[in-house]
N, C-alpha and C positions, 0 to 999 in steps of 0.2 A: 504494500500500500504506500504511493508515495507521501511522501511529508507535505507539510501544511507551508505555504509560504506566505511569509509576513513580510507588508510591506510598511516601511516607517520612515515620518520623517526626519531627516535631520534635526536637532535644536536651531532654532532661530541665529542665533551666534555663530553655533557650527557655520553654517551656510555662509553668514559674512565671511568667516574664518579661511573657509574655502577657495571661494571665489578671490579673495586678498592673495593667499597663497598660489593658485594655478596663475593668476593675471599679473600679479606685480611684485611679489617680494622677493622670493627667489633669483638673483641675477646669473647665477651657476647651475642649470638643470643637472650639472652630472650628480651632483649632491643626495639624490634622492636614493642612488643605492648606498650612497653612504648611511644615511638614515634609518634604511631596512635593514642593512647589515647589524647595525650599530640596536636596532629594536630585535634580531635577531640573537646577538651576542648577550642582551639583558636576558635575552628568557630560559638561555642556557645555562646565565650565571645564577638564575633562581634556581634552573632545576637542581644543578649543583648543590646549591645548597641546601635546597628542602629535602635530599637523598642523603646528606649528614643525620636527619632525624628518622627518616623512613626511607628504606635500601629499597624499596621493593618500585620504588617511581623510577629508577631505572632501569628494572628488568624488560625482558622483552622487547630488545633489540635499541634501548634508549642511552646503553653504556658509553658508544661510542657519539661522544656528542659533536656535533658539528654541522656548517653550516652550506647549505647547496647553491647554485644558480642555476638551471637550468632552463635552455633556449631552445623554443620550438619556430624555427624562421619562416615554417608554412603556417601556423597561426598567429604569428607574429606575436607571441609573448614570451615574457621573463618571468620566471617564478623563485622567488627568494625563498627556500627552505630551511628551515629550523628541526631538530628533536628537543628541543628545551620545553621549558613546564606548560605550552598553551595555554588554550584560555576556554570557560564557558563559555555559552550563550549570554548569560550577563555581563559575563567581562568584557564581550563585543561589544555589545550596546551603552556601558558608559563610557572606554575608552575608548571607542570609535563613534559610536553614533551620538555621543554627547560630549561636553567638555566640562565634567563633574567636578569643577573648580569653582570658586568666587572669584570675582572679580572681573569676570567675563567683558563686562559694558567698561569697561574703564581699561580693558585690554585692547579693547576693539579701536575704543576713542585715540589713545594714545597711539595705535598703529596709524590711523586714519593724520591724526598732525603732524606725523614724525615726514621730514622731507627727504627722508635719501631712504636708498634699499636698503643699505646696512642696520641702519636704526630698525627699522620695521623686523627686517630680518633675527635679531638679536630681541626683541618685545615677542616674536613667535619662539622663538627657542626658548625664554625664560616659560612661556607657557608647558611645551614641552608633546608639542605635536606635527613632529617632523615626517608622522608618516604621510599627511596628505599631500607631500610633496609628490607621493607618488604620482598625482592627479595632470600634475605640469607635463609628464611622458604619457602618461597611458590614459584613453577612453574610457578604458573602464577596469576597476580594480576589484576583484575575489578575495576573498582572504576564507581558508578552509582550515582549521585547527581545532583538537582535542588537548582538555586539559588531560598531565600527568592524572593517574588516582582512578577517573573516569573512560566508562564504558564508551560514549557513543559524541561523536563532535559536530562543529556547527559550520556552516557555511555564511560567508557577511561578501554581498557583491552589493556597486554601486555606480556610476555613474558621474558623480561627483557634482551631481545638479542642484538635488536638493531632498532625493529620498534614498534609501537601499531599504534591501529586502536582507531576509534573514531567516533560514531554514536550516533543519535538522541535516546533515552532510550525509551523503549517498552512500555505500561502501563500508569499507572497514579502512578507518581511516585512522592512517598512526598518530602517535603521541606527538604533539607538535604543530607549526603551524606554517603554511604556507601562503604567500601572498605573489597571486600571478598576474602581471600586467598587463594588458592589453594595447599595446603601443600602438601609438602614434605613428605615422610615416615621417622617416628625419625630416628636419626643413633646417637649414643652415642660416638662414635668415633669421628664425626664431630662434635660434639658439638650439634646436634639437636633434641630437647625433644620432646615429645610427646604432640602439641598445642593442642590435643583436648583433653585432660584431665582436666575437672574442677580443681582439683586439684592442677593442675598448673598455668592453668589461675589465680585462687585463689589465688595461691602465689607470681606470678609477680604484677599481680592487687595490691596485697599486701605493695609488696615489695617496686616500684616505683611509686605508684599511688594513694597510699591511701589518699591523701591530698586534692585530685584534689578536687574544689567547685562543679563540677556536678556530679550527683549519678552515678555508673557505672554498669548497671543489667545485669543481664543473667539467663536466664531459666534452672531451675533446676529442674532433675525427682528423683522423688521420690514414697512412696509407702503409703499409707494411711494404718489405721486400721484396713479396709478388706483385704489388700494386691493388690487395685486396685491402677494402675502409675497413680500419680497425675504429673504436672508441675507446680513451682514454679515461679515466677519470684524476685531473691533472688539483694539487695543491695552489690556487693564488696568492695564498699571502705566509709569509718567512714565518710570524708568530716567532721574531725574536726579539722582544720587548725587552732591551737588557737593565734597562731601568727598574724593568720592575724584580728583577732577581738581584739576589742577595748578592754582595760586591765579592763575598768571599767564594760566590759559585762560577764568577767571567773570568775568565785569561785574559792577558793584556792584547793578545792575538784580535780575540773578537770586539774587546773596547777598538782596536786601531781599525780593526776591518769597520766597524757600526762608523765611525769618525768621520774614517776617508767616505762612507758611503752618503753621510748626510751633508758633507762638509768641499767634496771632488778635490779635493788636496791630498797629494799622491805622498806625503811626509806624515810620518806619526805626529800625534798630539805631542806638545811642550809638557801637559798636566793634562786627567781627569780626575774630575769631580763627581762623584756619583752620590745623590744623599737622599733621603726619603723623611717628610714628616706627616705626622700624623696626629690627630687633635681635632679640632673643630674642623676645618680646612684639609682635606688631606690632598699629598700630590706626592709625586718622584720624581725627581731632576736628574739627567746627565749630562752633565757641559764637559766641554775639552776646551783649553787655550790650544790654540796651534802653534805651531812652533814657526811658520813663515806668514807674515803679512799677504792679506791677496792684495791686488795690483789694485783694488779701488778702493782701499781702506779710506782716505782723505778727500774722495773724491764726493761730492752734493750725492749721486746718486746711491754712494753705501747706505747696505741697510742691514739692523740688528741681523746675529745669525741663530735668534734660538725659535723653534719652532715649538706650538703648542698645540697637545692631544688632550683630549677629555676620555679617561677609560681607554686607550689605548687606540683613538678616531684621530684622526687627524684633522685641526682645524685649520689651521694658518702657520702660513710661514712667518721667516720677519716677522718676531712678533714685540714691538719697542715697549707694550705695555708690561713686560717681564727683568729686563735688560736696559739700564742708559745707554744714551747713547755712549759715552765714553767707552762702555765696553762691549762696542759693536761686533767685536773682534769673535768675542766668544761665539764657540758653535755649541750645537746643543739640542735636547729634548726637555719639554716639561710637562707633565702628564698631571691634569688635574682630573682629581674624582667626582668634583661638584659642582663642575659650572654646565651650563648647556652647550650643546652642540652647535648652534647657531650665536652662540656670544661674540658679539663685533668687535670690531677693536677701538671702538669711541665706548663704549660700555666697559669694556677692561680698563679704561684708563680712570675710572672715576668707580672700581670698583675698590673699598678697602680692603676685602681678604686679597685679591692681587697684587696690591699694593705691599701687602705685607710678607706675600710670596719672594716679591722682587725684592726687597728690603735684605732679606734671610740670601736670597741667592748673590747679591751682591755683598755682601759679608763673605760666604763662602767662596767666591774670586778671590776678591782683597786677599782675605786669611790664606788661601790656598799660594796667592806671589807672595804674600809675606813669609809662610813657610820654606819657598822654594827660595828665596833671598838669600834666608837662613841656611840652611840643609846643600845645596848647591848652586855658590855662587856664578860661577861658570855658565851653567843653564840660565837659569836667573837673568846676567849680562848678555845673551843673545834674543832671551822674551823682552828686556826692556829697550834694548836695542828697536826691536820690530814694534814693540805696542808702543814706548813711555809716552809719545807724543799725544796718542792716542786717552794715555792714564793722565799726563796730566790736563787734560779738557777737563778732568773730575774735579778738582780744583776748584775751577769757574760753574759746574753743574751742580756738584752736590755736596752740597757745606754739611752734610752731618757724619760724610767720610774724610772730613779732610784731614784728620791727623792719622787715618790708613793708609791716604794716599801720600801724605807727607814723607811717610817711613818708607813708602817704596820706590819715592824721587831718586833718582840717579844720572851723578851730572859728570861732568867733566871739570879737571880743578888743575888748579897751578902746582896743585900736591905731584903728582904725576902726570908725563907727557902721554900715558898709554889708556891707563885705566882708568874707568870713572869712580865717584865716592858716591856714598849716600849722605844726606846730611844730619842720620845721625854718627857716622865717621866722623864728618869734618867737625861736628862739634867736640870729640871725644879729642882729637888734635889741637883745638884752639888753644892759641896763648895765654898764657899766665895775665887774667885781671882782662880779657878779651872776652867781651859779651853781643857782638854781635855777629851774624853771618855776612859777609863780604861777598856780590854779585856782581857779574859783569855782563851785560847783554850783550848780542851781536849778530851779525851772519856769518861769518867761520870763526872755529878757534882760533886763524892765525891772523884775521882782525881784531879779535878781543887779545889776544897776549902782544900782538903789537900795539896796541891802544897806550896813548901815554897816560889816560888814568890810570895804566898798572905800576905805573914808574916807583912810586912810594913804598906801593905795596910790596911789591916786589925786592926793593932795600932794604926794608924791613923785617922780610919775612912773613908776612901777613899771606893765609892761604883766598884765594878769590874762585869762587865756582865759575866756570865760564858755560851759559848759557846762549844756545845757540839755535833752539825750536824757535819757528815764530807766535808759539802759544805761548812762549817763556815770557815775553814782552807782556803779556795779562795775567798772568797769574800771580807773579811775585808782587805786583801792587793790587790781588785780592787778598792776598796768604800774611798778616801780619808778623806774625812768627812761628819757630817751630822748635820745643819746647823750652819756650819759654825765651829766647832768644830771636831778637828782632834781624828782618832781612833787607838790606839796605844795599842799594846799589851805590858802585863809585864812582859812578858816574853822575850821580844825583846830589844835590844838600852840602851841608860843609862836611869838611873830611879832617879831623886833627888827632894823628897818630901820636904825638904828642914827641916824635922827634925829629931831627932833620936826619938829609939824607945820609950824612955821615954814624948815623949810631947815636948823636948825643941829645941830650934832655933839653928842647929849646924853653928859656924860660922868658918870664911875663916882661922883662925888661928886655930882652930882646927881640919879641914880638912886636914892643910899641915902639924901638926904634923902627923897626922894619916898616909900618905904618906910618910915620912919621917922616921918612926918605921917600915914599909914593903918595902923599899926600896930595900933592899937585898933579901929579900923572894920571890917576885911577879914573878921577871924575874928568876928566878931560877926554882922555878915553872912552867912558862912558856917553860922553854927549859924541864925539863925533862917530862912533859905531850905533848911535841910538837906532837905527833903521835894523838894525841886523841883531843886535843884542840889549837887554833888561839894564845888565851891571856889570863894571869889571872890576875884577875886586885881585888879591893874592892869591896864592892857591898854594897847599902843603901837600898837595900829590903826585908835584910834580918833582922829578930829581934832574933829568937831562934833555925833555922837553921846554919849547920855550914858553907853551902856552895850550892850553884844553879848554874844551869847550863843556860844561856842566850845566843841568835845570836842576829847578825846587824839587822838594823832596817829593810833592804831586805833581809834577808836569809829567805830560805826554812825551815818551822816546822818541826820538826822528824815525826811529824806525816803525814804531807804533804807529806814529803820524802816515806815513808811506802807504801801511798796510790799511789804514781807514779811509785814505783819497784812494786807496784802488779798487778799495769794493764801493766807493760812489757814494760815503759820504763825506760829507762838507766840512772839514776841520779848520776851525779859524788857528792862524796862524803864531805859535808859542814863541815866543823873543826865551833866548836864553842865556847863559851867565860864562863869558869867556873869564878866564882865569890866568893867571901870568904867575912863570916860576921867578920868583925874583932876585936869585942868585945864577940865573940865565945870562952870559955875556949881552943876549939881543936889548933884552929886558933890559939891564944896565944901563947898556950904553945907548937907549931911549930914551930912559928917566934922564940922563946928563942934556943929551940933544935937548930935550925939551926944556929941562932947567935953564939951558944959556940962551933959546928962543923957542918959546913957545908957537911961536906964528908962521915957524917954516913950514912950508907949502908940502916937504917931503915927509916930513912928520903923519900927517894926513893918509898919503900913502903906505907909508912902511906902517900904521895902523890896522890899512886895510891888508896889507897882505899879512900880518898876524894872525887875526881873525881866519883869511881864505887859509891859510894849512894850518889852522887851529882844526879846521871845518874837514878836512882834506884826511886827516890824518884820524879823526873818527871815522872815515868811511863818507862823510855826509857830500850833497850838494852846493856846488859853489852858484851865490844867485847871480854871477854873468860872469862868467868863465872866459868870455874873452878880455874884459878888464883886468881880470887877475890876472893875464896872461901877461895882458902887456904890461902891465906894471912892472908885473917879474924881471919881463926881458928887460925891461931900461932901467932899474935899480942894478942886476949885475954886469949890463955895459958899460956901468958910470963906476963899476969895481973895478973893470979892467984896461 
């Protein structure tokens, strides 16, 4: 006697729900086997665990759990197969044929004003009805399943208009549930491929699903050695999730091979991180630093390398709401248990459990190079080589790591011509009664150690880090100090080492005569370079230079200046503070020249050419290069 069939309508909701999802939300139609898969692998992971209380739900051919596809290209469907726990008749009807939640009307609303697909799309996943994506490929969708436990299962077909029917399922129908679709003809236009193409099953399988813990088959024809069609039933996805296994069960073998596979970097990881927490929030992380830079690390278009799974799905690449940017570098998986499938990535960023996912993952980086600093240095000097530029962007990003990222700075110093220091070294080396860090900015080291503001330092003995990123120009005027120990360029402010170049202790009576012999000179000075410079004043850092060019303690670097007129914007223009060594022969016997006439005409000149290889000899711009030119020449023709 055949069965009764019922026909019902959707909820009113549902039906908006619908029609939202086949017409606009979705911008990825492949997604929809992801979906099934992923509702597939949930009924497996119940039956799993309801056969921990009662064995007897997987007798009967339910042992071997796992999940089918199955394509028939003469009726043109797809059937996603399960043996996991199915479902009753009631269980069809409210989580198919209703959306037995609150807050329905204010789900709907909120899809209805949100303006982009993504938004809409992540307001459907929080709901958590990804199966009527099936609707966007197929005409019409069956779904035929028995629950574990029970005798006899239920059939749920639909249309996706606005009713399905719902009757007692034909046959002897196994444990589990099956959902066949009834496709669509591709149309490339609309976005929909050709589903019954192994091929592409192959590469959604691939693509979103290769993680999943149950095997995913599908029957493949093929042709033997006589040229008779065999059928295969062939494995789609690896199910090697090594995230989620215990660290003490991966060889380093399969971390490098998982690496290079997410990562197409033919070099083993520098460091893996593998860590799992669990609590409120649970998820599993496996990141790798890599041990080479890719070619686009600094480029606009680099983008974060850790990618994000929900339960072993694959949702998105690049995923920045996990990762700052500073540590774009890293590659990586992070599998969370409890977000939805459709979570956007404007909804991750304003979520606080992710927030605090990334917080814990970024700690375990930092800690992980701070380890490897410690333990070997070597390795350590070839990651910060490739990243530091990269690490110190964190600096200027994220102030509540900067004393991690402080520890893992690594520069180049006057200490050694080979090796760089950290600066907690260089502190551990500073002189007796010496409380500050000594910097030098620059574009090569061999403009920064020819710079004559080293001159002092250098006599002295005074160690100087020489910086030479052009991040380094912004951060050490955000980084006030580092432990406890201020950093101050010498390039910048007054400088009073407190001796002269020879070793000995200049004291206060010989400083005010030294003032008192340029008293007339400085300010004179000052007025006829007014156009080019603030003040000229003495300077005690210089030893065999005649003259440097120094700013206030907050002015903008020339070089800084450079890098803000080249990205377009509008830097008004900083006067800054030339300096004069004043036991300099030139210097000398300037202050004399001018003592006996102040009004000589050459005076003026040998001013300016001060100044231009004050200017010259920083590296910097001379502002009319053909006057200093000729000055030059007819000052040393009038020599010879």
């Amino acid at each position: 006697m055949p069965s009764s069939v019922e026909t019902l309508e959707f909820q009113a909701e549902t039906r908006q729900l619908l029609r939202l999802v086949i017409h606009s939300i979705y911008s990825n139609k492949d997604i929809f086997l992801r979906e099934l898969i992923s509702n597939a692998s949930d009924a497996l992971d119940k039956l799993r665990l309801a056969s921990l209380t009662d064995a007897s739900l997987t007798e009967n051919g339910t042992a071997d759990l796992h999940i089918s596809l199955e394509v028939d290209k003469n009726a043109r469907t797809l059937t996603v197969r399960d043996n996991g726990i199915g479902m009753t008749r009631d269980d069809l009807v409210e989580l198919i044929g209703t959306i037995a939640k609150s807050g329905t009307a204010a789900l709907l609303e909120k899809i209805k004003e949100s303006k982009d697909a993504a938004t809409a799309e992540s307001l459907i996943g929080q709901f958590g009805v990804g199966f009527y994506s099936a609707f966007m490929v197929a005409d019409k969708v069956t779904v035929r399943t028995r629950r574990a436990g029970t005798d006899s299962g239920t059939q749920w077909e639909s249309d996706g208009e606005g009713s399905y029917t719902i009757q007692a399922a034909a046959g002897d129908l196994p444990v589990g549930t099956s959902v066949t679709l009834h496709l669509k003809p591709a149309d490339s236009e609309d976005g929909l491929a050709d589903y019954l193409s192994e091929s592409k099953i192959r590469q959604i399988v691939k693509r979103y699903s290769d993680f999943i813990r149950w095997p995913i088959r599908m029957a493949t024809d093929r042709s033997d050695a006589d040229g008779e069609a065999t059928s295969d039933l062939d494995t789609l996805n690896s199910m090697k999730a090594l995230w989620a296994r215990p660290r003490s069960e991966v060889t380093e073998d399969e971390y490098n091979e998982f690496y290079q596979q997410i990562s197409h970097d033919w070099l083993p990881p520098a460091e893996t991180i593998h860590m799992r927490a669990e609590g409120t929030f649970e998820y599993e992380a496996l990141l790798f630093i890599p041990e080479q830079a890719p070619f686009d690390l600094y480029s606009r278009e680099s983008k974060s390398g850790v990618q994000l799974y929900v339960k072993r799905v694959f949702i998105m690449d690049d995923c920045e709401a996990l990762m700052p940017n500073y540590l774009r570098f890293v590659k990586g998986v992070v599998d969370a248990h409890d977000l939805s499938l459709n979570v956007s990535r404007e909804l991750l960023q304003h979520d606080r459990q992710i927030q605090g996912v990334r917080r814990r993952l970024v700690k375990k980086v930092l800690g992980a190079l701070k380890d490897m600093q410690a333990k070997d240095t070597e390795r350590y000097t070839k990651v910060w080589a490739q990243f530091g530029r990269a690490l110190k962007e964190g600096l200027l990003e994220d102030p509540d790591n900067t004393e991690a990222l402080l520890e893992l700075v690594s520069a180049a110093s006057t200490h050694d011509p080979e090796k760089t220091t950290t600066l907690r070294e260089y502190v551990e080396r500073m002189k007796d009664g010496q409380d500050t860090i000594y910097y030098l900015t620059g574009e090569t080291r061999a403009m920064v150690e020819n710079s004559p503001h080293m001159e002092a330092f250098a006599a002295k003995g005074y160690e100087v880090l020489i910086l030479t990123d052009p991040v380094d120009e912004v951060w050490v005027d955000q980084v006030p100090a580092f432990d406890g120990h201020r950093l101050q360029s010498i390039a910048k402010g007054q400088v009073d080492l407190d001796e002269s170049a020879d070793g000995e202790t200049e004291t206060d009576t010989d400083k005010a005569q030294r003032e008192q012999d340029f008293a007339a000179l400085l300010p004179w000075l000052t007025t006829t370079l007014s156009d080019h410079v603030k003040q000229v004043r003495l300077s005690s850092r210089l030893t065999t230079s005649a003259a440097c060019i120094v700013g206030d303690a907050h002015d903008v670097t020339p070089t800084l200046e450079k890098m803000y007129r080249a990205m377009g914007r509008q830097m008004p223009t900083v006067k800054r503070i030339l300096e004069l060594n004043p036991t300099h022969p030139l210097i000398t016997a300037l202050r004399t020249a001018h003592h006996a006439d102040a009004e000589a005409p050459a005076l003026t000149e040998i001013a300016e050419l001060i100044y231009g290889s004050a200017l010259l000899a920083e590296g910097g711009d001379l502002p009319d290069p053909a006057r200093f030119t000729r000055l030059l020449t007819d000052h040393l023709t009038r020599t010879l």
